[in-house]
N, C-alpha and C positions, 0 to 999 in steps of 0.2 A: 954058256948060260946067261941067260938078262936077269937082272934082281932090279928093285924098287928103285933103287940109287941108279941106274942106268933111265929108269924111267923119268924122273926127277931132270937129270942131268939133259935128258934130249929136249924136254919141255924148258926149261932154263935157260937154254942155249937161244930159245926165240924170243921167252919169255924171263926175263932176268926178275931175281924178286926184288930187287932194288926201282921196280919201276910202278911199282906197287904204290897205292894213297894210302897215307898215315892211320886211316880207319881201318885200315884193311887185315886181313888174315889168311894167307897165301899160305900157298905150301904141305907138307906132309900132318894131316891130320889123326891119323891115326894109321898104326904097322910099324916093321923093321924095316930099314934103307937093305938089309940084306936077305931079305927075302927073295926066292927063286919067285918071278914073273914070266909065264906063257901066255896068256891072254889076261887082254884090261878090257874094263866098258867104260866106255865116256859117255856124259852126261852134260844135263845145265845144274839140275837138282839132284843133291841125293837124299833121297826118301827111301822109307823101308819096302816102298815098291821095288826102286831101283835094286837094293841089296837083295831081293828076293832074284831080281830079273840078273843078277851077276850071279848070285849062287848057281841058279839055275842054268845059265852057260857056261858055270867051272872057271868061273874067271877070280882070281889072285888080287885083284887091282881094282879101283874107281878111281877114275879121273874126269872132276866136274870142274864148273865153271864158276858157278855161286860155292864159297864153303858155307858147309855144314855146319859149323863153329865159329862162330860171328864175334858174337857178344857176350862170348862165357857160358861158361855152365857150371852151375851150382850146385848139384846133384847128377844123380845116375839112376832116380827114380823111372821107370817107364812112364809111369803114369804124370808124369810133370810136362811132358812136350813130346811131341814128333821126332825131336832130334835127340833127344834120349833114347827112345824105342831104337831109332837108326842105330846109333853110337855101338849102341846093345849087339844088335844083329850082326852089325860089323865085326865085332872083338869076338863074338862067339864063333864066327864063323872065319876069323882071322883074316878079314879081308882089308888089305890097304887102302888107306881114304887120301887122296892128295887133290889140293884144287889151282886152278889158276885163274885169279878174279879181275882185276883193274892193272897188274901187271901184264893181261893178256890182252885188257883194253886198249892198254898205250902203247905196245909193241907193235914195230912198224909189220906190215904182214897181222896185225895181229883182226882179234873183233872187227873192228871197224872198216879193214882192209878187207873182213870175207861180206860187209854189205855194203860198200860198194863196189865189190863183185857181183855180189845176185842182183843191182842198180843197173848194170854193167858201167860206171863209171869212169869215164877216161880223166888223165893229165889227176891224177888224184894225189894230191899234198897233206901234210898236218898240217894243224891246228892247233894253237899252243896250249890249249885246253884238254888235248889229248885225244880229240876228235880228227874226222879229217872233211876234205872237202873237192871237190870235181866236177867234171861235167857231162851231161847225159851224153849221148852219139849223137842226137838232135834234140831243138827245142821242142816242148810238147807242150799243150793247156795245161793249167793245174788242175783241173778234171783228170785230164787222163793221166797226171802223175797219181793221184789219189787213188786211182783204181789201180794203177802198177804197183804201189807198194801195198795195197790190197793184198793184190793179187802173189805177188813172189814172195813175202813174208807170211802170207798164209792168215792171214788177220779176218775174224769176225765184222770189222770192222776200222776204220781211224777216228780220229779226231782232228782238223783243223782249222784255223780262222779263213779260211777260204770265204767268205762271204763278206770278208773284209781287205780281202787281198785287190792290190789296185792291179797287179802286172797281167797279161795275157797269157804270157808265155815263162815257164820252167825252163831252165837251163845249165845253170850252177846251181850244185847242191850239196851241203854240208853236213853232216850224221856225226851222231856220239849213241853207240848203242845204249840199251837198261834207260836208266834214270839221266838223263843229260840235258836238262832245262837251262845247266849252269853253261853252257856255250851258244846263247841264244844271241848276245849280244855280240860277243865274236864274229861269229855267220853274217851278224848285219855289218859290218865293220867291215868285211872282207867279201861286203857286197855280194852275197848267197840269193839265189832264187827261193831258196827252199830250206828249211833246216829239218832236218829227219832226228825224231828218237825214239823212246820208248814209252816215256814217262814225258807230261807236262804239265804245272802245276794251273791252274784255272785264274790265277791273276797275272801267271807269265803271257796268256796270250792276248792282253789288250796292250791297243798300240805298237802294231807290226807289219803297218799297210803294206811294206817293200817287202816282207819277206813271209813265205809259206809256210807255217809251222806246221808240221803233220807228226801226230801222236799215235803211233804203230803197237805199242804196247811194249812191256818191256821181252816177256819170255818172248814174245813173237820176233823182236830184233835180235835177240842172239839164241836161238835159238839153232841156226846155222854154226854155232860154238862145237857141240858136239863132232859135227866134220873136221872141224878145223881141229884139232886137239887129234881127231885121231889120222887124221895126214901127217900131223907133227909128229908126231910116235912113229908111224908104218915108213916115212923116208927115213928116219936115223937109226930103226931098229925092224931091218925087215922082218927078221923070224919072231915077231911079236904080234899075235893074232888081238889084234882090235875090233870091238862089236862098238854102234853106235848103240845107243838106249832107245827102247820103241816107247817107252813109258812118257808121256802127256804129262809131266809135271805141272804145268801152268795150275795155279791154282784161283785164278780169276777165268768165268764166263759171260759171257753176256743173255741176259734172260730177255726173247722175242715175242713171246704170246702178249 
C-alpha cells in the first residue's frame, strides 16, 4: 500500500524542502502522513473547484504547486476567503493538501527545467538566482521568439520591450518561471538574448536595449507544473494512479472587445 508519507518522500527526493525561500510554505498542508493513497490530482491552484474535480475522481490526495496556506489563516469562516471554503472541503472530505512551491523552482529538473524543455533549450545551466539559462537549436528574430512563447505556453498574449531591443537575432535565453523580475540583471551579466518569466514589474523594463524581456504570465509559465509533479509521482510510485487538473485556475484574463 502507498500512504501520504510515501507521496511526500517521492516528491522530496527531487524537491527537498530545504531548497525552499524563506517566505515560503511547502509541504503537507493538511491530512495524515499515514493515510492509504490510490490516486492524487495535481495542480498549480487549489480552489474548491479543484477539490470538487478530486472528489469527483475518488482521489485521496492534491498535490499543487502554489500553497493554499500562504499567509495565515485567521479563522475557518467560509465566508472570509476562497481558501477557507477549500480548507473546509478538503477536511470534510478528508482529502490530503500537500504543495511544492520555490523548492520545486530551484530543483535542478525542477520548474524551470520543464520550460526550457517546451523552449526545447539546449546546453541549459543555473543561474544563481535560481533560474536557468540556454540556448535555442537556432537563432531566430525576436518576432518569432515572441510568438513561440506565445504559442507553447499557451498565452493570450506577452509583454516585451521589443520596440527597444537593439539585437536581430535571439539566441541565449534565460527564464525563472511565476514572478522573476529579480533575475533580470543576472541574464544581462551572463549576456542573455532574452530573459523569459511570468511576471514583470513596468519600471523593470526600462533600460534593457541588449536583452529581450518577454513577460508570459505567471499561471501560463508553470503551468506545465501540473506534468511535472505527476511524472515525479508515476516514476517512484507506479501503482499510483495520478490525474493532471482540467480545471483553468488562472484567475487573470485579458478583456479584447
Amino acid at each position: 500500500m502507498t500512504y501520504v508519507q510515501n507521496i511526500i518522500e517521492a516528491i522530496e527526493a527531487v524537491a527537498p524542502k530545504e531548497l525552499q525561500e524563506s517566505y515560503d510554505n511547502v509541504g503537507l498542508q493538511y491530512g495524515s502522513t499515514d493515510k492509504e493513497v490510490t490516486h492524487v490530482l495535481t495542480c498549480i491552484d487549489i480552489t474548491e473547484a479543484v477539490i470538487d474535480e478530486a472528489i469527483n475522481h475518488g482521489c485521496q490526495m492534491v498535490v499543487s504547486h502554489h500553497p493554499l496556506i500562504f499567509r495565515g489563516v485567521k479563522d475557518l469562516c467560509p465566508e472570509s476567503s476562497y481558501i477557507n471554503r477549500t480548507l473546509i472541503k478538503a477536511i470534510r472530505h478528508d482529502i490530503a493538501l500537500y504543495c511544492a512551491h520555490t523548492n520545486l523552482d530551484n530543483a535542478e529538473g525542477g520548474v524551470n527545467y520543464k520550460m526550457a524543455e517546451v523552449l526545447s533549450l539546449n546546453d541549459v545551466r543555473p543561474m544563481s538566482e535560481g533560474g536557468i539559462i540556454g540556448s535555442l537549436p537556432s537563432a531566430i528574430s525576436p518576432t518569432d521568439f515572441l510568438h513561440m512563447v506565445k504559442e507553447r505556453f499557451q498565452a493570450d498574449c506577452v509583454c516585451s520591450n521589443i520596440t527597444e531591443y537593439e539585437k536581430d537575432k535571439v539566441s541565449t535565453v534565460a527564464l525563472i518561471g511565476g514572478s522573476g523580475s529579480f533575475g533580470i540583471s543576472e541574464a544581462e551579466a551572463l549576456q542573455a538574448d532574452a530573459f523569459l518569466t511570468g511576471e514583470i514589474k513596468y519600471h523593470d523594463y526600462f533600460d534593457h536595449p541588449q536583452l529581450l524581456l518577454v513577460e508570459a504570465g505567471h499561471y501560463e509559465t508553470e503551468q506545465y507544473t501540473k506534468q511535472l509533479l505527476s511524472d515525479i509521482i508515476t516514476k517512484q510510485l507506479s501503482e499510483v494512479k495520478v490525474t493532471e487538473s482540467q480545471v483553468r485556475t488562472n484567475p487573470r484574463s485579458l478583456y479584447h472587445e
